[in-house]
C-alpha positions, 0 to 999 in steps of 0.5 A, a space after each residue: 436357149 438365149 433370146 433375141 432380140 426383133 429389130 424395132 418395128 416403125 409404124 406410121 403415124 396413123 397405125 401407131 395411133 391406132 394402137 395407141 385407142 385401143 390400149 387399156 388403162 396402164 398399159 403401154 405400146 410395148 406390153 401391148 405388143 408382148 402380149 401380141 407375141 402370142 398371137 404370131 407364135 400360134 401364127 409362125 405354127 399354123 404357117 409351119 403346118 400349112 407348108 408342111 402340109 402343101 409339102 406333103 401334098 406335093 411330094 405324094 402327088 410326085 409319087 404317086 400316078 395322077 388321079 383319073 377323074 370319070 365323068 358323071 354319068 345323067 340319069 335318064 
């Protein structure tokens, strides 16, 4: 499978400063955010399961009869 290219990224000034405090010795602003690249395929995965879940969710409720909810009876 070919890779493609994200259009560049623009950060205002104080974020790109930001990152640039926190990056360790020898490393850059663009292996930095490679190696961040991890970090949103873990998240593109948990939104992939979340919406396969509220799918799910919502094509059981179409389904299925609407649930009956009983009061609690108090203990006398």
């Amino acid at each position: 499978m070919k890779t493609a290219s994200l259009p560049s990224l623009r950060f205002d000034p104080e974020l790109r400063a930001a990152a640039e405090s926190v990056l360790e010795v020898e490393e850059t602003l663009s292996a930095f955010l490679e190696k961040s690249r991890a970090g949103a395929r873990s998240t593109f995965g948990r939104r992939r399961w979340k919406l396969s879940l509220a799918v799910s969710l919502h094509e059981t409720k179409l389904d299925g009869p609407d649930p009956i909810i009983l009061p609690r009876r108090c203990s006398e």
